[in-house]
N, C-alpha and C positions, 0 to 999 in steps of 0.2 A: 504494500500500500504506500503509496508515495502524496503525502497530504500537503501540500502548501499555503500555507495562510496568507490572505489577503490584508486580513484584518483580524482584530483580535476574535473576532465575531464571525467571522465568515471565510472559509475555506473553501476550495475547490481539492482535485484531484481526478487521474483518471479514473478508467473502470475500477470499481470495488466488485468484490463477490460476497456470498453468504460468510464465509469465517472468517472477515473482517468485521464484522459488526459489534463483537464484543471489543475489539480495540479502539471500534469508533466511539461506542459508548464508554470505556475508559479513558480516550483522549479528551473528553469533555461533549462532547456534540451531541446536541438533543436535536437537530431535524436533520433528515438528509433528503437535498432534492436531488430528482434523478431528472438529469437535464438530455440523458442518450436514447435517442428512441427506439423500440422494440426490435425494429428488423436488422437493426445494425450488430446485434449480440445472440448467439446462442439461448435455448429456452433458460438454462441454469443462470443467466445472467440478465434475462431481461427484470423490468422493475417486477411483476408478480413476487417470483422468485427473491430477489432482494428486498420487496418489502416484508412479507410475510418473516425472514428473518431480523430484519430492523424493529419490529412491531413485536418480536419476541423478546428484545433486548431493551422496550422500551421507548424504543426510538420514534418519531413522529418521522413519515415517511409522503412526499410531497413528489409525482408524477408532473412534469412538466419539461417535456421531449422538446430538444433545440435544432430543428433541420439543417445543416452548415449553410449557411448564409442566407437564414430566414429570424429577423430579428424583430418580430412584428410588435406593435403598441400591446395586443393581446399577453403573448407570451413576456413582454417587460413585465406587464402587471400581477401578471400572475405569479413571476419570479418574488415580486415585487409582496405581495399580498404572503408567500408563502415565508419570507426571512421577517417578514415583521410579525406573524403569526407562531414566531418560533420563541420558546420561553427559554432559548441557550444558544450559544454558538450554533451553524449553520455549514457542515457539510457538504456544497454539490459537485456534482458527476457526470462526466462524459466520457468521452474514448477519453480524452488526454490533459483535459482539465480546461480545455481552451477556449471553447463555446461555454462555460460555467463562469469562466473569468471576462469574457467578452461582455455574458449578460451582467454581470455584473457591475463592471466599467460602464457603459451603457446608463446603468440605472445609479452610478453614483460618479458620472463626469460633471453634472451641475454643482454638487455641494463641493466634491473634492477636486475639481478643475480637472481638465483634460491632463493637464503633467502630473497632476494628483493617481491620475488611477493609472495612468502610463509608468510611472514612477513602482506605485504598487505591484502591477502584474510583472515588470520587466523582474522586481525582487522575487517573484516566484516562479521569474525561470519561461515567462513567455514575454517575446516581444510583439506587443500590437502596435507598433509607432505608424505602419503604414493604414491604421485604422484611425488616426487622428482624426479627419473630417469626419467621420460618423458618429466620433463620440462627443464632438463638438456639437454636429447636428444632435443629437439625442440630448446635449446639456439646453438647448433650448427648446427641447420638445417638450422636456418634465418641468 
């Protein structure tokens, strides 16, 4: 499991599977969204399967599939709706962590400025710089 924090609050990482979920809930993390959608993983790995173990370990488990370069108002809010509906650190998941960090950035380029969240994800190991315009647009969308 390779977990990189964003913030103290909110984490991405790639794919997890089922016997991670007790070290997720040891790491602190009470939500995990799964931001990868079904077709792109194995049955063992799709959200079912990962929730049902998340939800045994306690965990609050939030389905909201990121199609690679579909970043729609819907799916902002929903991201959006499911890290403020979370009562602890925030967990999400893709293939590689990178569409969980995008939405992310996205939904916090207004408060923490575009070098703010570019700043943030380059420290965990993705660079989105050639994404600047969109998270500029997105800073004046919210």
């Amino acid at each position: 499991m390779d977990i990189r924090p964003l913030t103290p609050a909110y984490a991405v990482s790639p794919q997890i599977a089922v016997q991670d979920m007790p070290a997720i809930r040891q790491a602190g993390f009470t939500t995990i969204i799964c931001n990868r959608p079904d077709p792109e993983v194995p049955a063992e790995l799709q959200a079912d399967a990962i929730r049902a173990a998340a939800e045994a370990e306690g965990l609050r488990f939030v389905v909201n599939p990121v199609v690679p370069g579909s970043f729609s108002p819907a799916l902002l809010d929903a991201q959006e709706a499911a890290i403020g509906g979370s009562d602890g650190p925030v967990l999400a998941y893709c293939a590689s962590g990178n569409r969980s960090a995008i939405v992310w950035s996205m939904l916090n380029a207004a408060t923490l400025g575009v070098d703010g969240v570019l700043t943030a994800t380059r420290n965990a190991g993705y660079d989105h710089s050639p994404l600047r315009a969109g998270f500029e647009a997105a800073a004046k969308a919210r």
